[in-house]
N, C-alpha and C positions, 0 to 999 in steps of 0.2 A: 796644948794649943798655945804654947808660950811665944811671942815674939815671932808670931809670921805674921804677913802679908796676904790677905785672899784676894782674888780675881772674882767676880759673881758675874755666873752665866743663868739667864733665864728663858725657859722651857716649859711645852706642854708636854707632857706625856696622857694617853689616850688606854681605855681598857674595856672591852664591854662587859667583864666580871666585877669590878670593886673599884676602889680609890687606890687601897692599897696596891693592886696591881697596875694601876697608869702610872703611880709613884714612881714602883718600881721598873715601869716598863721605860719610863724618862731616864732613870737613873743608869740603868744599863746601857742603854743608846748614847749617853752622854760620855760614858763611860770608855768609850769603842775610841772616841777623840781626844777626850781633854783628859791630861794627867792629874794624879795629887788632888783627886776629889775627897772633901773633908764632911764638908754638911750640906745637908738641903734642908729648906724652908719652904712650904706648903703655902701658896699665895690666893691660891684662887680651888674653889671647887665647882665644877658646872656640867651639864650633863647635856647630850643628845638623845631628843624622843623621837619615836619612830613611831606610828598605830598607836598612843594613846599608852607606849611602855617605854623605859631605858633603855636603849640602844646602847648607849657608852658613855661612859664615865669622863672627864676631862677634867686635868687637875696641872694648874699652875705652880711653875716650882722656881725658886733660887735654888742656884749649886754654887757652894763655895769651893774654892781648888786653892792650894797654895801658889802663892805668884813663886816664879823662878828669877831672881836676881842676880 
């Protein structure tokens, strides 16, 4: 990770199984557009109840990409 440049884009991703799957269901999605994705950072975790249970998981992310110069 020497001497680049990152762009940060920020994203929810959504899952009604886990965290680790809105993570991942953000990073994929994000993945479809933006090039040169390096890191993500986990900003926020929060959830949707539905009846009194978890409906779905909701999890704030930074995605680092390398800028293109």
């Amino acid at each position: 990770m020497s001497n680049h440049v990152y762009n940060v884009s920020e994203i929810v991703g959504t899952s009604p199984d886990s965290i680790e799957a809105a993570v991942s269901n953000a990073v994929a999605e994000a993945g479809k557009t933006l090039r040169n994705l390096d890191w993500f950072e986990v900003t926020q975790v929060r959830g949707h109840i539905q009846d009194g249970r978890i409906a779905d998981w909701q999890v704030g992310i930074k995605l680092g990409f390398r800028h293109e110069g």
